[in-house]
ZAROBA-937906 format. One record per residue (C-alpha): x, z, y. Coordinates in steps of 0.2 Angstrom, whole numbers, padded with zeros to 4 digits, always signed. Layout:
XZY;...
END
This chain:
+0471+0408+0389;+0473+0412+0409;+0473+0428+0413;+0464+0424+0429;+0450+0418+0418;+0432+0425+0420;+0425+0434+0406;+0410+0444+0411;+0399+0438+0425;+0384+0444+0432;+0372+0432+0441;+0359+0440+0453;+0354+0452+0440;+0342+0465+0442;+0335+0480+0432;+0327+0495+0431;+0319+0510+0420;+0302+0508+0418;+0291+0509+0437;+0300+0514+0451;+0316+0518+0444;+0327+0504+0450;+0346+0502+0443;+0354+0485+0450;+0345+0475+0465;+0352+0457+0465;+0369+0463+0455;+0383+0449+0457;+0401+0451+0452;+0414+0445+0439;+0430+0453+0427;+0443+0444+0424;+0451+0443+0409;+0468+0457+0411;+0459+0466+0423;+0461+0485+0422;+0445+0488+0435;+0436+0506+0439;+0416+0506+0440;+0413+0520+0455;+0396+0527+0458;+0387+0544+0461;+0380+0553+0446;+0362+0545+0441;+0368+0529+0449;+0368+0520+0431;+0385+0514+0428;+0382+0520+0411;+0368+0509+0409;+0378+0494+0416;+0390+0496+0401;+0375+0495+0390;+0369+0478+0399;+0389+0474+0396;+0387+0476+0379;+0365+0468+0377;+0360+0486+0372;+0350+0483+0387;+0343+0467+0394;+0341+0463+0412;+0323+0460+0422;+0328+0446+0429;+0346+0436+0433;+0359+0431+0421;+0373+0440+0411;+0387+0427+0405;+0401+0433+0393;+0413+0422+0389;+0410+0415+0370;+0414+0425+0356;+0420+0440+0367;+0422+0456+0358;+0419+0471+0366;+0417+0490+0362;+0414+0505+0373;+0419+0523+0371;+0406+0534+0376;+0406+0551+0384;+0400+0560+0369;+0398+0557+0350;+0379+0556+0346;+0371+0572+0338;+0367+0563+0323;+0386+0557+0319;+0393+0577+0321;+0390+0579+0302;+0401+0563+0298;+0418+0562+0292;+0431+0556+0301;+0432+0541+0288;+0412+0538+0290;+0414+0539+0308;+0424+0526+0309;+0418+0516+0295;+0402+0516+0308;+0410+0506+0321;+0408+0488+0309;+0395+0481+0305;+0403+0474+0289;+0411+0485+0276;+0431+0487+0282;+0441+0489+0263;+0456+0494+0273;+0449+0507+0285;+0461+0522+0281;+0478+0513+0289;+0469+0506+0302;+0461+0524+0307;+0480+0532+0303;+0485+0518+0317;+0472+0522+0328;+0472+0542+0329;+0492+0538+0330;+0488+0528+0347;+0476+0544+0353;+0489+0557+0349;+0478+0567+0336;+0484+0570+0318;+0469+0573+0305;+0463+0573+0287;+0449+0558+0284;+0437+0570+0277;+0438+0584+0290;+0419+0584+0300;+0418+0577+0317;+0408+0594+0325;+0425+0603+0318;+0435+0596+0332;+0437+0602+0351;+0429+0594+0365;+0446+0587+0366;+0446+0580+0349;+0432+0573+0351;+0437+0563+0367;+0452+0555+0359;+0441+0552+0343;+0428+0542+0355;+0443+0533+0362;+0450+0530+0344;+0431+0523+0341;+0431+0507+0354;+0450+0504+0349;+0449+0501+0330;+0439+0488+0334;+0452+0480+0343;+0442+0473+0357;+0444+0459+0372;+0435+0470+0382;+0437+0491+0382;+0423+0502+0391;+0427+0520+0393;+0416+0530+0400;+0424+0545+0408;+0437+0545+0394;+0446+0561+0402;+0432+0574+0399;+0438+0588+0388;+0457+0582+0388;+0472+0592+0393;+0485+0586+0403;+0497+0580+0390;+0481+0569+0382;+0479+0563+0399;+0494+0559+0402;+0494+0551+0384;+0478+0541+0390;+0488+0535+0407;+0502+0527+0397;+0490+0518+0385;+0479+0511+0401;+0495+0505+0407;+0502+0500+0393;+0486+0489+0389;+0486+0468+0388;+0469+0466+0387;+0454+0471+0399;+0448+0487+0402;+0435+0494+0413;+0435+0514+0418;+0421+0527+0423;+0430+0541+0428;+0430+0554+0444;+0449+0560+0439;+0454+0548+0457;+0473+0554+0451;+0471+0548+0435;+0461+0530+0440;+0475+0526+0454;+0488+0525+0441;+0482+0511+0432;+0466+0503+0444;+0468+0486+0449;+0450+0482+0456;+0433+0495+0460;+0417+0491+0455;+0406+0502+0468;+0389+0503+0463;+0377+0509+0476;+0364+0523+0473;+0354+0519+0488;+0355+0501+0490;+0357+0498+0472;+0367+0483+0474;+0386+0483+0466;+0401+0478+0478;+0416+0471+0471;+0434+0476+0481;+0452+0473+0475;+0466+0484+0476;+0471+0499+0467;+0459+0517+0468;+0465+0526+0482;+0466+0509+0493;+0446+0504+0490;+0442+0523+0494;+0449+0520+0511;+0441+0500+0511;+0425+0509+0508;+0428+0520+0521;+0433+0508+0534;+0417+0495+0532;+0404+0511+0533;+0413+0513+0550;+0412+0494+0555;+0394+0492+0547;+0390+0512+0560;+0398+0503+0575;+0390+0486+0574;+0373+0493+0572;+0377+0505+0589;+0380+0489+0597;+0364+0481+0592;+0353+0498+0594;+0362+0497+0613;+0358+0480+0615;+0340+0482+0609;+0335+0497+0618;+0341+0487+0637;+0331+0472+0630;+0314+0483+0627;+0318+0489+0646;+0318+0472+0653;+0306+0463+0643;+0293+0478+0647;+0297+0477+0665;+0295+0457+0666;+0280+0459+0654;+0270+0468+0669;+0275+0455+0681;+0264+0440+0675;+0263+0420+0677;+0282+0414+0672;+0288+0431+0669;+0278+0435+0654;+0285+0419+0643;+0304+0428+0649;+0295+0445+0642;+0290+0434+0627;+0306+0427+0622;+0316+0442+0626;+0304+0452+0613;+0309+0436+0601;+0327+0438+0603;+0325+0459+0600;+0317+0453+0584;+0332+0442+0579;+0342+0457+0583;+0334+0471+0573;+0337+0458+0558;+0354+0457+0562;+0354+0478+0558;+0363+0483+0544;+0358+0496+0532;+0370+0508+0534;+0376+0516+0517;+0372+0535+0514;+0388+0545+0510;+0385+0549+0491;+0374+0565+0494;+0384+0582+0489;+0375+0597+0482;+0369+0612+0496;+0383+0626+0495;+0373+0638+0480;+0377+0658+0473;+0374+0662+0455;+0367+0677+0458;+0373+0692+0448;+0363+0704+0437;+0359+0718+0445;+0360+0737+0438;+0378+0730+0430;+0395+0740+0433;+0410+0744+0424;+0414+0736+0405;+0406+0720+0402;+0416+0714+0386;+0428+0719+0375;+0440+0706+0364;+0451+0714+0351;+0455+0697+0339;+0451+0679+0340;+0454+0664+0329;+0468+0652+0334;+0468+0635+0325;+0485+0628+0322;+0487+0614+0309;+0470+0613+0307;+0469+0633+0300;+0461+0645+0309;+0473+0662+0309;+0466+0679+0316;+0479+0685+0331;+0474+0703+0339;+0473+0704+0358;+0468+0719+0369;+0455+0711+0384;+0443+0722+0395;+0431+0711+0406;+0425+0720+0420;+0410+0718+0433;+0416+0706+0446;+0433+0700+0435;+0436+0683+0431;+0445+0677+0415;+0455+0659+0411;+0454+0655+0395;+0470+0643+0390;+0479+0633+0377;+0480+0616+0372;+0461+0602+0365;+0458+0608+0347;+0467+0627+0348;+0449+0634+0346;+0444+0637+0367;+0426+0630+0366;+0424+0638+0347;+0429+0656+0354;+0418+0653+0369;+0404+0647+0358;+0405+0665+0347;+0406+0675+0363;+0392+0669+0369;+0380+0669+0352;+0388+0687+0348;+0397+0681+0331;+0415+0683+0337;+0422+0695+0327;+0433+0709+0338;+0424+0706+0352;+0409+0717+0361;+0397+0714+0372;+0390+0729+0383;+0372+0730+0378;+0359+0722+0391;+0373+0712+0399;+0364+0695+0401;+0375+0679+0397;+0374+0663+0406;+0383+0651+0395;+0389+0632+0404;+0392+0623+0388;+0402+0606+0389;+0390+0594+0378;+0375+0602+0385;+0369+0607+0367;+0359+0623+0375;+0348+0614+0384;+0332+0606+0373;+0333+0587+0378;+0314+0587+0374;+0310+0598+0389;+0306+0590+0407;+0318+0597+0420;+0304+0608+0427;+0302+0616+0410;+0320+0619+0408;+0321+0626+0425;+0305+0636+0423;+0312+0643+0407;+0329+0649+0416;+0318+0661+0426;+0304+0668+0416;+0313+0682+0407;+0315+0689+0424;+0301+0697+0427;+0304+0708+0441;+0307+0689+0450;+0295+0678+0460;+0298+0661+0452;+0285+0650+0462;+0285+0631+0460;+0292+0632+0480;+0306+0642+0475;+0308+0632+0459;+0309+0615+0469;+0319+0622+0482;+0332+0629+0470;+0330+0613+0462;+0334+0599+0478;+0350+0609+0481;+0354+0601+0465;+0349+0585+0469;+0334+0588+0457;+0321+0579+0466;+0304+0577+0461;+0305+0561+0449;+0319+0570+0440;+0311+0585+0437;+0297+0574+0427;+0308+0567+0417;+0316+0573+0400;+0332+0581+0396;+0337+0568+0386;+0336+0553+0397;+0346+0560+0411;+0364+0556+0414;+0378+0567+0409;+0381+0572+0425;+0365+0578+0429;+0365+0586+0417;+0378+0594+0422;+0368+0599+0437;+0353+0604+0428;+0364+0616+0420;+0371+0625+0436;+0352+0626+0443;+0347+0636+0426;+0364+0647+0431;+0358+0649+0447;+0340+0655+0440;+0346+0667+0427;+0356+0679+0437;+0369+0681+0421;+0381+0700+0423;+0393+0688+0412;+0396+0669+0414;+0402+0659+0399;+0410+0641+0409;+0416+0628+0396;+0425+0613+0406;+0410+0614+0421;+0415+0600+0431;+0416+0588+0417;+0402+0573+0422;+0402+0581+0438;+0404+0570+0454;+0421+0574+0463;+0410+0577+0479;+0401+0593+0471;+0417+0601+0463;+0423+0612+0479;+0404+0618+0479;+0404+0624+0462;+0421+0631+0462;+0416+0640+0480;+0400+0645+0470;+0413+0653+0455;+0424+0662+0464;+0412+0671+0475;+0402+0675+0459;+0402+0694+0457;+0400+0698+0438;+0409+0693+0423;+0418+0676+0421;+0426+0668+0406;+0431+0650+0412;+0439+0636+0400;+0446+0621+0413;+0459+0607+0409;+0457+0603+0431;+0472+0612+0437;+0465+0607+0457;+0448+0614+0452;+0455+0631+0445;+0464+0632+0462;+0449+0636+0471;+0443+0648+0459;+0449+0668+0459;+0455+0672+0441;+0462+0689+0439;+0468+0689+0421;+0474+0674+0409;+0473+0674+0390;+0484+0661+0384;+0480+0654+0367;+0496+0647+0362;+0506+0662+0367;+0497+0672+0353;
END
């Protein structure tokens, strides 16, 4: 077949989420068979949703969506569902068929070769690391063996070697792929074409080139489209002065008047509407809890996983008011299980000072209740502070600097993207006013425009901070006065 061949086309498509949530306005683009091709948009945008009209879990209003016949295509999701963590690796996979697979165990040997993870067949998916469970997600769409791969921000949770492992592979890969990612490193290694979908205008703009190169296209017709429409407001603006003047004038005047008003007409039409820049999240504190000093936590032991066994390693680690804590090693070493029993008080060897009030960022979100609206959550952040005012205005206003407007604060947990839930989460930090933060990769999901807020946020924070983060540039910006090293022990 020709590789210039097209294989997914969308035809004047649109669709939306119920009333007044609209996702695609009048989408038209096409893949190509080969093509290695990112999908760019601001958190909430809906690229998510678009792999799901990819795939016909969704359906559009209105429009056409043409695959080519007998296509096959498979996505790898941000997270494994709540309901497969209980699964075997065997059952996990055995999932991805519909038809019962009789030689599923070499195939899934194969795959987790391919994703760089070595496991028993009956070890439980909730077992594994956040990075585990991003190569297993991976290992999910390719056991399938599809024309068309959708990963969806496949890098979350991964070290560097896995990422580095994932470049290769990208690379490396015949068929077509299609990428949401905010890693812009990682997606100009391997990008051939951008998909840019529009949170304001809704509509999905197709450029060609590799990742860094449609950054600065992007750039350069936002410029164009801000200079034409200086020209025409120029233009309009000397035409309203005349036609006003000749209006008052009377007899043969008035039809000059008249037309000149026609023509300012065809010019307003001629006005672009100017793209907003992708809104960035208002510079934020996490306040710290107050009557706090001295010892926050002590850590005499933790578990380190190697081989899949868990073995006891003593460590001597004070955490004091205003220190800040990295927390290092490589995906499935046992970072997010330690930080889990720190946080929940079942770490064995370790001691929290009594009173000292937690804020815990976990990486799959699992400690917010997807069943709550956003305004519950929120609310709920606040109310064991009694000694606080938490008013709806304070509420809200906490809530817009996270980009929470009013809609999103209706809806439920559940229903919102990762990345705002991601955001959700930092609001409830901002509320609780934690003595000691608990920060499990936080800028996974997270828009590369809101990163150098939250890390600004972080390193001004003034009480306790353990932070886990595989984003060297992100760490960077934050102040971390001691390291404990995983792999070292």
């Amino acid at each position: 077949m020709a590789k210039e061949e097209v294989i997914v086309r969308f035809n004047n498509v649109n669709f939306e989420f119920g009333h007044n949530k609209p996702i695609l306005k009048e989408a038209d683009f096409s893949i190509r068979r080969g093509a290695k091709v990112t999908l760019m948009g601001q958190n909430g945008a809906g690229k998510s949703t678009m792999f799901q009209l990819i795939t016909g879990a969704l359906k559009p209003d209105s429009g056409k969506i043409s695959l080519e016949d007998g296509l096959t295509v498979a996505t790898a999701r941000q997270v494994i569902p709540r309901d497969q963590m209980e699964l075997t690796i065997q059952k996990f996979f055995e999932k991805c068929f519909s038809q019962k697979v009789y030689d599923i165990d070499p195939r899934i040997d194969d795959v987790l070769e391919v994703v760089n993870l070595k496991a028993p067949h009956d070890r439980i998916i909730k077992s594994f690391s956040g990075g585990q469970q991003a190569r297993l997600l991976l290992a999910s769409a390719l056991i399938q063996d599809p024309d068309l791969l959708l990963l969806d921000e496949p890098t979350n949770n991964l070290d560097k070697s896995g990422i580095a492992h994932l470049t290769k592979f990208l690379i490396d890969y015949k068929k077509t792929c299609v990428v949401i990612s905010h890693d812009a490193d990682f997606l100009n290694a391997f990008t051939q074409g951008v998909l840019y979908l529009d949170i304001f205008t809704r509509k999905v703009e197709q450029y060609v080139g590799n990742y860094f190169d449609v950054v600065e296209q992007i750039k350069v017709r936002l410029e164009n489209e801000r200079r034409k429409n200086a020209r025409l407001e120029s233009d309009i603006a000397h035409r309203k002065v005349q036609a006003g003047f000749f209006g008052q004038k009377g007899g043969h005047m008035r039809d000059v008047a008249r037309k000149m008003r026609e023509k300012i007409e065809e010019l307003e039409e001629e006005m672009v509407d100017v793209r907003q820049e992708d809104k960035t999240i208002r510079k934020f504190v996490i306040p710290c809890q107050e009557d706090i000093s001295g010892q926050l936590l002590e850590l005499t032991a933790v578990s380190v996983i190697k081989n899949h066994k868990p073995t006891v390693k003593k460590v001597n680690v004070i955490l004091k008011k205003n220190e800040h804590l990295l927390l290092t090693g490589p995906n499935g070493i046992g970072k997010t299980t330690l930080l889990e029993k720190l946080a929940t008080g079942h770490a064995k060897g370790e001691h929290i000072t009594k009173g000292i009030r937690v804020g815990y960022y976990r990486q799959d979100f699992s400690t917010l209740n997807f069943e709550d609206t956003v305004y519950e959550s929120l609310a709920s952040a606040g109310s064991d502070l009694m000694e606080w005012d938490m008013t709806q205005e304070r509420l809200r206003s906490i809530a817009s600097g996270f980009l929470i407007d009013e809609h999103i604060l209706r809806a439920k947990i559940g229903n919102l993207s990762e990345g705002q839930k991601g955001l959700v989460a930092f609001a409830r930090l901002a509320l609780q006013k934690p003595g000691l933060l608990i920060l499990d990769e936080p800028t996974n999901h997270i828009n590369f425009r809101h990163i150098p807020i939250i890390a600004a946020a972080l390193d001004k924070y003034a009480g306790g901070m353990i932070l886990v983060s595989h984003v060297p540039e992100f760490i960077k910006q934050i102040r971390i006065d001691k390291i404990l090293d995983l792999e070292e022990l």
